[in-house]
matplotlib code that plots the C-alpha trace (Angstrom):
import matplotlib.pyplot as plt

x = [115.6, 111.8, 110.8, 107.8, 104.5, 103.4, 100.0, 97.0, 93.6, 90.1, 89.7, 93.1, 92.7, 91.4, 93.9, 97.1, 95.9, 95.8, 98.8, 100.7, 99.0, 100.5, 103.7, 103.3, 102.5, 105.9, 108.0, 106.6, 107.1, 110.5, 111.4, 111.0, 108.6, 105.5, 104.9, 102.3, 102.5, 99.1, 97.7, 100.2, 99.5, 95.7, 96.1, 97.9, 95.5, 92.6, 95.2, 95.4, 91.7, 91.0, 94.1, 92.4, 88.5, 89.8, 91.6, 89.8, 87.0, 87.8, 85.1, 86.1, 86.6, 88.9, 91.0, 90.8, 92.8, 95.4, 96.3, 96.8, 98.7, 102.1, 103.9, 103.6, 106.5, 106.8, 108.1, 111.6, 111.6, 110.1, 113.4, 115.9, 114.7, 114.0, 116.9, 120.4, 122.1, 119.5, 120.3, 117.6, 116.9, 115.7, 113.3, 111.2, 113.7, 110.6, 110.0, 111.3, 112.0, 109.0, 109.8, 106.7, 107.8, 110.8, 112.6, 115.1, 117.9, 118.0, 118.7, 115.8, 118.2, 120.4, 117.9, 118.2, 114.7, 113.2, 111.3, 108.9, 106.4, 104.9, 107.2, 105.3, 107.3, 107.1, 107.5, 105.8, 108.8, 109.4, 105.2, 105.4, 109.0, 107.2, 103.6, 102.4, 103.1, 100.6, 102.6, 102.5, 102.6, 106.0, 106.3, 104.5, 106.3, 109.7, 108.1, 107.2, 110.3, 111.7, 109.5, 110.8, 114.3, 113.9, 112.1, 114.4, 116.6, 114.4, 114.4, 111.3, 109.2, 107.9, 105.5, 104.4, 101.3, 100.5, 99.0, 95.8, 95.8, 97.4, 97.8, 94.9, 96.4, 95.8, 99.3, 99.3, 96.6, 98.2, 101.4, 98.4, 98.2, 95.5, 97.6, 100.3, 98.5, 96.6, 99.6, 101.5, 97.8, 98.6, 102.4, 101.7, 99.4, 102.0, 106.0, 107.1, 108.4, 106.8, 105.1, 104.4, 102.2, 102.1, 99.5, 101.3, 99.0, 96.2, 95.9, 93.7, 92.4, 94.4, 97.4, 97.6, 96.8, 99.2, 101.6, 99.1, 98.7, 100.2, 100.5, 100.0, 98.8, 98.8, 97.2, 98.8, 95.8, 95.0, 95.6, 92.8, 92.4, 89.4, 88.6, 88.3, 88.8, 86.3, 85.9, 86.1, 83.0, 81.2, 81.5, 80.3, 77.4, 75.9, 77.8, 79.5, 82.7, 81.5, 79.6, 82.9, 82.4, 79.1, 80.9, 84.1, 81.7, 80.0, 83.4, 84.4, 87.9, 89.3, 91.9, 89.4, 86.4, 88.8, 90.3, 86.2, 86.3, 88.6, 90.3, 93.7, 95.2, 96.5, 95.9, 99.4, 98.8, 99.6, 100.6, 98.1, 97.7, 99.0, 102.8, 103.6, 103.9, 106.2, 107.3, 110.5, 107.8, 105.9, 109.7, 110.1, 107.0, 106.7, 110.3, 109.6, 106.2, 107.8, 110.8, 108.8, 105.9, 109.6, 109.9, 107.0, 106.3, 110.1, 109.1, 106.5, 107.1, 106.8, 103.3, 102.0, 102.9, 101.5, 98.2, 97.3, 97.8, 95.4, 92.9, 92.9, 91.9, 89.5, 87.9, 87.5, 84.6, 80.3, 77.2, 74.0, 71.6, 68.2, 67.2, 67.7, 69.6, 72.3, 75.7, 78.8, 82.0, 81.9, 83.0, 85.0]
y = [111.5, 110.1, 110.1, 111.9, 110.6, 109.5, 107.5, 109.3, 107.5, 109.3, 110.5, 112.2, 114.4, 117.7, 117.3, 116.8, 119.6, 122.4, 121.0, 121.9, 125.2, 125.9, 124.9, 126.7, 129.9, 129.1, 129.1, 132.2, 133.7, 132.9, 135.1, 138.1, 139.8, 139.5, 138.6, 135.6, 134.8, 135.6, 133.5, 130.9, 130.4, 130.6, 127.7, 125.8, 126.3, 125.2, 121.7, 120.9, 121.3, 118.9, 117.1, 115.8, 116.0, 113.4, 110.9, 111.1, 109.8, 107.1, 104.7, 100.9, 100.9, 103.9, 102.1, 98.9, 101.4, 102.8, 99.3, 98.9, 101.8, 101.3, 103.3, 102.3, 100.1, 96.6, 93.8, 94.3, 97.8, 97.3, 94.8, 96.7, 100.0, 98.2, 95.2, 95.2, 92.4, 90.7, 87.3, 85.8, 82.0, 80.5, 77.6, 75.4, 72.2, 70.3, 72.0, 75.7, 79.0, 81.2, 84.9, 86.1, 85.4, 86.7, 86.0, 85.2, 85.9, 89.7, 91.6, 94.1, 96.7, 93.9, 91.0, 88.4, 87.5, 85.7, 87.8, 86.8, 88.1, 88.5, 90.6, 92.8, 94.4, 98.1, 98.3, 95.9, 93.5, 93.5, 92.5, 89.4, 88.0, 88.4, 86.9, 90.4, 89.0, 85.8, 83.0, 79.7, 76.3, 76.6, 79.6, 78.8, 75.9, 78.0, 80.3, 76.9, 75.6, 79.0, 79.1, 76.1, 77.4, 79.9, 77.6, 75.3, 78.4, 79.9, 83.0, 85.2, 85.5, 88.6, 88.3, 91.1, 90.5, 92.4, 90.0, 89.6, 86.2, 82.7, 82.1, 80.4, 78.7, 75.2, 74.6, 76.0, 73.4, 69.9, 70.9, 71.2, 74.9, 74.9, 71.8, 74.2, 76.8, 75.0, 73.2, 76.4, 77.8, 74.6, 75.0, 78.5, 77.7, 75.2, 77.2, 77.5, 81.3, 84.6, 85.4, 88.9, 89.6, 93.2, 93.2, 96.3, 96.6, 94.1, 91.0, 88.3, 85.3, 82.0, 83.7, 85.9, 83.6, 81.2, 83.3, 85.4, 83.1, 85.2, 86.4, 90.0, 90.9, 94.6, 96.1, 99.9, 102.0, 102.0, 98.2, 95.8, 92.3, 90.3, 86.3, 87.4, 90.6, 92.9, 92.0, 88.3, 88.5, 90.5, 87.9, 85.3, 87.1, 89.9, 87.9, 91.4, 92.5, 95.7, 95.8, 95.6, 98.7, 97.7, 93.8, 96.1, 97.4, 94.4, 92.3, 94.8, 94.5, 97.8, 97.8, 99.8, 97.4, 94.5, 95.7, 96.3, 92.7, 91.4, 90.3, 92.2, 93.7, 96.9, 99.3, 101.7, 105.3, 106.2, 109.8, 112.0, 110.7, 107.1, 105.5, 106.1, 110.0, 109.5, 106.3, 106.8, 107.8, 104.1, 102.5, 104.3, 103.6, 99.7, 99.3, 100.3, 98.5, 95.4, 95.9, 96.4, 93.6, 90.7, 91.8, 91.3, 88.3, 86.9, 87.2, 84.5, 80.9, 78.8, 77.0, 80.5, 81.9, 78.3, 78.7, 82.1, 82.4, 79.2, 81.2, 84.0, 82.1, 79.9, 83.1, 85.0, 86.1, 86.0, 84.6, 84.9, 81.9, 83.5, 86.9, 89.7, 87.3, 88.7, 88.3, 85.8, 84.3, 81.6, 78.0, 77.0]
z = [162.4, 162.3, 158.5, 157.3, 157.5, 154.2, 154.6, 155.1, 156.9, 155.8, 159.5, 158.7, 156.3, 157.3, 160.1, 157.8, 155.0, 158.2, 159.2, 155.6, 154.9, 158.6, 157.1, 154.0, 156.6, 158.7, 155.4, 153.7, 157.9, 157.8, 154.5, 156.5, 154.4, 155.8, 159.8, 159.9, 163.5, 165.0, 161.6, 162.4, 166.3, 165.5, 163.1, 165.3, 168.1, 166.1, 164.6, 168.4, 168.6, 166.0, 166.5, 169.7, 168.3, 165.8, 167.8, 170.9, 169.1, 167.0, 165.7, 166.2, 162.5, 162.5, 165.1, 163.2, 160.4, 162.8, 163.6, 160.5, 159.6, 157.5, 159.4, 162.9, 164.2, 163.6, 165.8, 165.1, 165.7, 169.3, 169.5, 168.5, 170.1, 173.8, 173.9, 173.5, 172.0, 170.1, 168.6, 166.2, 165.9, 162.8, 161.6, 163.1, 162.8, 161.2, 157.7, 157.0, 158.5, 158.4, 158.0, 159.2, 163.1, 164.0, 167.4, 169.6, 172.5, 173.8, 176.8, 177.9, 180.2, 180.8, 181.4, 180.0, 177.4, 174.6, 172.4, 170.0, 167.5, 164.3, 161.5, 158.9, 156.0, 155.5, 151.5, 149.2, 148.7, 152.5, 153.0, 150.3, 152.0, 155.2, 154.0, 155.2, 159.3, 158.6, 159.4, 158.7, 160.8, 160.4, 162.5, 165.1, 165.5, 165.8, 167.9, 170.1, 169.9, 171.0, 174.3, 175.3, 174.9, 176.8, 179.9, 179.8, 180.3, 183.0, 181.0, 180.6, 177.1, 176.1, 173.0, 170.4, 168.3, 165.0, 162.3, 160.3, 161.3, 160.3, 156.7, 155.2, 152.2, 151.3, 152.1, 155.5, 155.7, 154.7, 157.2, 160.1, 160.4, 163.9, 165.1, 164.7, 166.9, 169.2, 170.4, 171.3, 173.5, 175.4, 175.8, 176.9, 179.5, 181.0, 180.8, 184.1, 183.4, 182.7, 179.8, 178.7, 175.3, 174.1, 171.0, 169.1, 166.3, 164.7, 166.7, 164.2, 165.2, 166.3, 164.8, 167.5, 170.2, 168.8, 171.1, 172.9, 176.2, 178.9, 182.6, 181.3, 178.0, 177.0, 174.4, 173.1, 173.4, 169.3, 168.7, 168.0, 169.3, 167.5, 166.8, 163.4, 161.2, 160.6, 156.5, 157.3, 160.3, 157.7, 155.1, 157.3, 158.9, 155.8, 153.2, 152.3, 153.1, 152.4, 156.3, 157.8, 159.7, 161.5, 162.1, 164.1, 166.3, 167.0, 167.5, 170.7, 169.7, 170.7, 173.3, 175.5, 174.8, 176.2, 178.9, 180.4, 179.3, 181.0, 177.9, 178.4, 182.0, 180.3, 177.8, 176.9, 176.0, 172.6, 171.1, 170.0, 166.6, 167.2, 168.3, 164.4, 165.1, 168.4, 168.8, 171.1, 173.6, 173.5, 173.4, 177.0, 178.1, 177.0, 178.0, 181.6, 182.1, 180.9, 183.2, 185.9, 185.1, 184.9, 188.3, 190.0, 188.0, 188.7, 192.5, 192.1, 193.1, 189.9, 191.1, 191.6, 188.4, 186.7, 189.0, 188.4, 184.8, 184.9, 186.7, 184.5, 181.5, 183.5, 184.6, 181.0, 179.7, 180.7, 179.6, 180.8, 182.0, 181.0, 179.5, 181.6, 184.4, 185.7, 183.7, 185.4, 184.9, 183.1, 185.0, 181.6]

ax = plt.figure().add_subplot(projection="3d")
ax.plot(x, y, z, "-o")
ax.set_aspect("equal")
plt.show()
């Protein structure tokens, strides 16, 4: 049984307080002493109304918040709803384990993959063991080491990103923290097996593209997918954290904004509301895109796959050569 939703965005709010007095309605309905129906189906009409009103127009920022959202499902989750017999691996065999990447051995309907991604906690307790899903060098050395495991295998890599960004301690720092994810870019661009990145909710910075080289990257439609987050481009440009929803529009990171990019290849449909209100839906849906995408990538000869996921990053992203030229790819 799905729990109850329990945190409440701004943009919410209207939305959830029809939604109880409609509740309130159905109970006093069901006592027998009074019909309510007409008032009932009326309120429910105009919930769908702004059901749709509210989600269908979503500012950047607003997205930026349903990314964020506690309740929508983590890395794990994905796992154990879409694979069977899931095995995790552990540590980096260099310095420690690093709880905030999770991954491992799994079948996806009886394929045989290595999944990866970055692990948020759902309670308080959960968030600190997890560093709240920023990991350190030490993950993204495991989740290195774990690619190569996996091509040494021949097996496919499927990747799901959902972090703020790398951790930005000091310590982080002295154990070479952008070595760390620089490093696995390169490896990713080389593996001689198909990669598969699914960015499930906030995708920040080099932590996400520490695994986020792939020959598909999906974004689920209310994910975000930014060099930096909102409050930290805000800082840096207005000196005030404070601008943060003028700096998400200006960033383009909404799933919809990149795929007109040519950032990602696909954007997954969410429910109405987000994948936190029906997420067996998104399981069947992910679970079938990726099953198809393994085999049309597993087709390829190995210097195809290699070549054309070269050419997709050689390709990405536009400048222009003088004001008002016309916009082109650009040769790096």
């Amino acid at each position: 049984m799905k729990p109850a939703i329990k945190a409440v965005l701004e943009v919410e709010t209207p939305l959830l307080e029809l939604e109880e007095k409609i509740k309130e309605l159905k109970t006093v309905n069901q006592s027998g002493k009074i019909d309510l129906s007409r008032e009932i189906e009326a309120l429910e009409r105009k919930a769908a109304q702004l059901k749709k009103s509210i989600y269908e127009n979503l500012s950047p920022w607003e997205k930026v918040l349903l990314a964020r959202h506690p309740e929508r499902p983590n890395t794990l989750e994905y796992i154990q709803a879409m694979c069977t017999d899931f095995f995790e691996l552990h540590g980096d065999r260099l310095h420690a384990d690093d709880a905030a990447i999770v991954g491992g051995f799994a079948r996806l309907e009886g394929r045989p993959v290595m999944v990866i991604g970055h692990q948020k906690g759902r309670e308080t307790r959960e968030n600190l063991a997890r560093n709240f899903g920023m990991a350190n060098p030490e993950g993204f050395r495991k989740a290195g080491r774990l690619m190569r495991l996996a091509a040494s295998f021949r097996i496919p890599i499927l990747t799901f990103i959902d972090t703020p960004g790398a951790y930005p301690g000091i310590e982080a720092e002295e154990r070479g923290q952008y070595e760390a994810i620089a490093t696995n870019i390169a490896l990713m661009t080389s593996l001689p097996v198909p990669i598969i990145v699914t960015v499930i909710g906030e995708g920040g910075s080099g932590g996400a593209l520490a695994i986020g080289v792939g020959d598909r990257v999906l974004m689920l439609e209310h994910s975000v997918y930014s060099v930096i987050s909102p409050e930290g481009c805000a800082s840096i440009l207005w000196r005030d954290a404070g601008k943060a929803q003028d700096a998400a529009r200006a960033l383009r990171l909404t799933a919809q904004d990149l795929l007109r990019l040519g950032v990602v290849d696909t954007v997954l449909s969410e429910p109405l509301g987000g994948v936190h209100r029906d997420p067996e839906q998104v399981y069947r849906k992910l679970s079938g895109f990726l099953q198809e995408e393994l085999e049309a990538l597993g087709a390829l000869p190995q210097e195809t796959l290699l070549e054309r996921r070269y050419q997709k990053y050689r390709k990405m992203g536009e400048f222009a050569i003088a004001e008002g030229a016309q916009r082109t790819h650009s040769p790096v």
